[in-house]
N, C-alpha and C positions, 0 to 999 in steps of 0.2 A: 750128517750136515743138513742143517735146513736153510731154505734160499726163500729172502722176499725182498723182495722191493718194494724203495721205496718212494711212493710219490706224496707232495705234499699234501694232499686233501684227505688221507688215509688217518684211520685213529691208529696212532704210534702205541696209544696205550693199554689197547688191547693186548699187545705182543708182550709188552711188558709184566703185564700184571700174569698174563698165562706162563710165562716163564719165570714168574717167580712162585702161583702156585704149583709148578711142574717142581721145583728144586724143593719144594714142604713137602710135598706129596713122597717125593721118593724118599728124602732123608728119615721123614715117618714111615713109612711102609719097610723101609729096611733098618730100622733104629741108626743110622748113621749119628754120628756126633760131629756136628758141625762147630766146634769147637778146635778141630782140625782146620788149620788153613787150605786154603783152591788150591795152593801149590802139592799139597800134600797128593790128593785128589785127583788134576790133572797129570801129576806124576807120573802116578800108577797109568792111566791112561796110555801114557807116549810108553810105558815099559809093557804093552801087550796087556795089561789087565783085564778082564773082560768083566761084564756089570749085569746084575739082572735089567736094572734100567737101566740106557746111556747115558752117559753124558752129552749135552745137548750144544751144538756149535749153530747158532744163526748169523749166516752171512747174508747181509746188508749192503744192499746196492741201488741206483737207480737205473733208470731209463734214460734220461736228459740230464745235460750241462745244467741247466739251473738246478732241478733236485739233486744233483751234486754238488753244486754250489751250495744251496740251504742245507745238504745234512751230511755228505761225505767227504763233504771240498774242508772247505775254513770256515764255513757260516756258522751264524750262532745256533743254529738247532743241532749242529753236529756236537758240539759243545755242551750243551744242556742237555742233549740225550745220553752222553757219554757221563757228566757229573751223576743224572739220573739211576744210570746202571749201575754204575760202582756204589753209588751207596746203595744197592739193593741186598749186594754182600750174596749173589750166586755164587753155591759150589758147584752145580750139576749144571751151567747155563754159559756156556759164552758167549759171546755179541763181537763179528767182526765188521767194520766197514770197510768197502774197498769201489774205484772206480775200473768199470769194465772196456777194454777196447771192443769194438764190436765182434774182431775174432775170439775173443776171450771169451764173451756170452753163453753161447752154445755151450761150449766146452765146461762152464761151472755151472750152467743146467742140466747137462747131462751128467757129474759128479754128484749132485746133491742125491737127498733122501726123499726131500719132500720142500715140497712148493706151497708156503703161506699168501694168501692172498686176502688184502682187508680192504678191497676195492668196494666200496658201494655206491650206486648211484644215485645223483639227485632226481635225474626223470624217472628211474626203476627202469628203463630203456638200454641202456648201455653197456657193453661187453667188457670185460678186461682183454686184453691183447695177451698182456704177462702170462695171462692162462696158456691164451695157446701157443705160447713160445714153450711153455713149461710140459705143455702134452705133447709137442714136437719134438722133446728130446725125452720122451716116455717118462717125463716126469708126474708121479703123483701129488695132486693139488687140495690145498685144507683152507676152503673159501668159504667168508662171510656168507651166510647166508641173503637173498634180498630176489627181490621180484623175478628177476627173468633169469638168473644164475644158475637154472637146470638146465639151460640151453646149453650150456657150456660141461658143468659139471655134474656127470650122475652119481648118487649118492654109491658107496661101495662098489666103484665100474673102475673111475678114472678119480673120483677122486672123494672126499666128506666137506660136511658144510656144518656150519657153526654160527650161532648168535650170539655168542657172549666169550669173552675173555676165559672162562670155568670151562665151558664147552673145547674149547680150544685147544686147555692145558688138559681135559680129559681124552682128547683127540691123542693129544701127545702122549698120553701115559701107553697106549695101544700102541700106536705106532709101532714097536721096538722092530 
């Protein structure tokens, strides 16, 4: 399971576009035929199957009532990223949203695998928080790379850095 959140100022479409090269990448690399349905796919999954690559669940969440309002609540970006996804037609990728109580927090950052973060700043000055909520619960973190973000994050320590969407989904192909 991978955990990001999400706040409005973040490119959404980073995420996107790496989890759809993640689902080509592996379908090619193991000749899958994706003319089988998700259903077939995730199937296997819930019956114990095991994969040379996983199957990849990104659970989607914010920080605040308004970024759940605009993307996990009813707002229209919850809407247009959800139209977005399905027609992307992932076998190897699912996308959940959900809103967290505070005690819930900890508890599904310390579940996850790994900790996506597409925080960048405008001054180059500024921290993610989400990090270290994410290194608090010994989670590892796969953060945009930008100006002062090795404060936070060491490269192969605590966590990898990335500039690009490719980069990302090549992040992920490692991971397993």
């Amino acid at each position: 399971m991978i955990l990001f959140f999400r706040t409005p100022d973040e490119d959404f479409g980073i995420l996107l576009e790496a989890a759809v090269m993640y689902d080509r990448r592996v379908a090619a690399l193991l000749n899958e035929n994706d003319s089988n349905g998700d259903e077939f796919l995730w199937k296997a999954v819930d019956e114990g199957k095991t994969f040379l690559y996983p199957r990849l669940l990104f659970v989607i969440t914010g920080f605040n009532l308004e970024c759940y309002k605009r993307f996990e609540g009813k707002g229209p970006e919850k809407e247009k990223y959800e139209v977005k996804i399905k027609k992307l037609n992932l076998k190897r990728v699912a996308f959940r949203t959900m809103w967290l109580s505070p005690e819930d927090y900890p508890l599904l950052l310390g579940s996850a695998d790994l900790g996506v973060c597409l925080h960048t700043s405008s001054s180059g000055l500024d921290l993610p928080m989400k990090v270290v909520d994410m290194f608090g619960c010994g989670l590892p973190v796969c953060a945009v790379s930008y100006s002062c973000i090795t404060e936070l994050v060491e490269v192969e320590k605590n966590g990898l850095l990335f500039s690009s969407s490719s980069e990302l989904a090549d992040e992920l192909m490692v991971r397993r």
